[in-house]
Structures are given as structure tokens and as C-alpha cells.
C-alpha positions as CSV (number, residue, x, y, z in Angstrom):
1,X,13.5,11.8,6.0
2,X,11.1,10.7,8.3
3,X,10.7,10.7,12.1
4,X,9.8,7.2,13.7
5,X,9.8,6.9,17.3
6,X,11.7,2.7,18.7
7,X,10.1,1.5,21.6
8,X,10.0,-1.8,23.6
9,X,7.3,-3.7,22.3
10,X,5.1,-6.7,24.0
11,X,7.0,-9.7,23.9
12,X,5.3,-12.5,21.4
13,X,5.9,-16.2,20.7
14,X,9.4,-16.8,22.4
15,X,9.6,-14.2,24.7
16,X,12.5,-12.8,23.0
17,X,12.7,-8.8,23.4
18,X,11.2,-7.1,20.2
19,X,10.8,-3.4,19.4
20,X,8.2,-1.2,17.8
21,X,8.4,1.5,15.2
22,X,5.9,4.7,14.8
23,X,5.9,6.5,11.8
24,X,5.9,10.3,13.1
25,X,6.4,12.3,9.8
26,X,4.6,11.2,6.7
27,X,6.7,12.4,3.6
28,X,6.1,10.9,0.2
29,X,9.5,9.1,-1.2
30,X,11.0,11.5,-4.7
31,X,9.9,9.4,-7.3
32,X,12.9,11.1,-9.2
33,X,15.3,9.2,-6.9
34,X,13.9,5.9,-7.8
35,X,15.1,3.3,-10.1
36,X,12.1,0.8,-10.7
37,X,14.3,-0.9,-12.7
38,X,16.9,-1.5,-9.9
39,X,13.9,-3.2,-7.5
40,X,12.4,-6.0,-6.7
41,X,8.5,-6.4,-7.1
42,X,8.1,-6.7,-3.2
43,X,9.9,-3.2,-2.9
44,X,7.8,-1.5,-5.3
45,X,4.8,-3.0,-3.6
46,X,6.2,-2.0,-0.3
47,X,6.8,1.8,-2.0
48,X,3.4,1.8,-3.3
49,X,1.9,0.8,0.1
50,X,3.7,3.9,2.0
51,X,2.5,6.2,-0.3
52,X,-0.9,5.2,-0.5
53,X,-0.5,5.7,3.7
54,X,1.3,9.1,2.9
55,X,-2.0,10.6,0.9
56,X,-4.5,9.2,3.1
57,X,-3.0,10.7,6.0
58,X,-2.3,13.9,4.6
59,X,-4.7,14.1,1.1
60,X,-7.7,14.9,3.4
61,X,-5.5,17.6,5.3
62,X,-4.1,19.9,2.2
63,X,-6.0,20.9,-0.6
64,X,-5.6,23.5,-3.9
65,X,-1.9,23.2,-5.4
66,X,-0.6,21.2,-2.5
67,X,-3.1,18.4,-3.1
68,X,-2.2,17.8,-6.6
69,X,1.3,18.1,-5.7
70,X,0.6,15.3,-3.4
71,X,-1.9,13.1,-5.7
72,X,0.9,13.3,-8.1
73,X,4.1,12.0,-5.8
74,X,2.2,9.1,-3.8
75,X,0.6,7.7,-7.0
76,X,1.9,4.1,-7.6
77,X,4.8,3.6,-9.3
């Protein structure tokens, strides 16, 4: 589970109030836990897209064992 910080945002086009969201924690999805078959290609791209944020966040901060771990669960799916 990840930490994501809901703030007031700027108000845009109608002035209505809008919030924000901040990813705090970066934490790649179980691919175990996912049925590709069960989603819709937007989802998958959307899955694919977070991961690829998740390694190059963290990639460049791990390395050895933890690194391949981490190549191998935000690959795309």
C-alpha cells in the first residue's frame, strides 16, 4: 500500500474546488495478484506506467539482489 498525501489544489477552469494527490511511497504492484485477463487495456497501460515510475525512482537507489528483484516486478505486463 502506498502513502499519498490529499491536498487543496489551485482551482482551474470553473473554479470549482479540486484536490491534489502525492505519491509518498513507491511500491511496485504483485504481479501475482493480477489478472490481465480481467482488465481493460487502459488499466494495464495505467499499471505499466506506475511501474515504470516505481523503477525509475527507486532502480537508481538499490542495486545487487534488490535491483533484480525490482527490474523483474515493475517490468510491463
Amino acid at each position: 500500500m502506498n502513502l499519498i498525501v490529499v491536498e487543496a489544489a489551485s482551482q482551474i477552469g470553473d473554479k470549482r474546488d479540486q484536490l491534489s494527490f502525492e505519491t509518498l511511497t513507491w511500491v511496485p504492484i504483485d504481479r501475482r495478484l493480477i489478472d490481465t485477463a480481467m482488465l481493460a487495456s487502459w488499466e494495464i497501460e495505467w499499471l505499466d506506467g506506475y511501474h515504470l515510475a516505481v523503477w525509475e525512482k527507486i532502480g537508481p537507489r538499490v542495486d545487487g539482489p534488490d535491483r533484480d528483484w525490482l527490474e523483474a516486478a515493475t517490468r510491463p505486463l
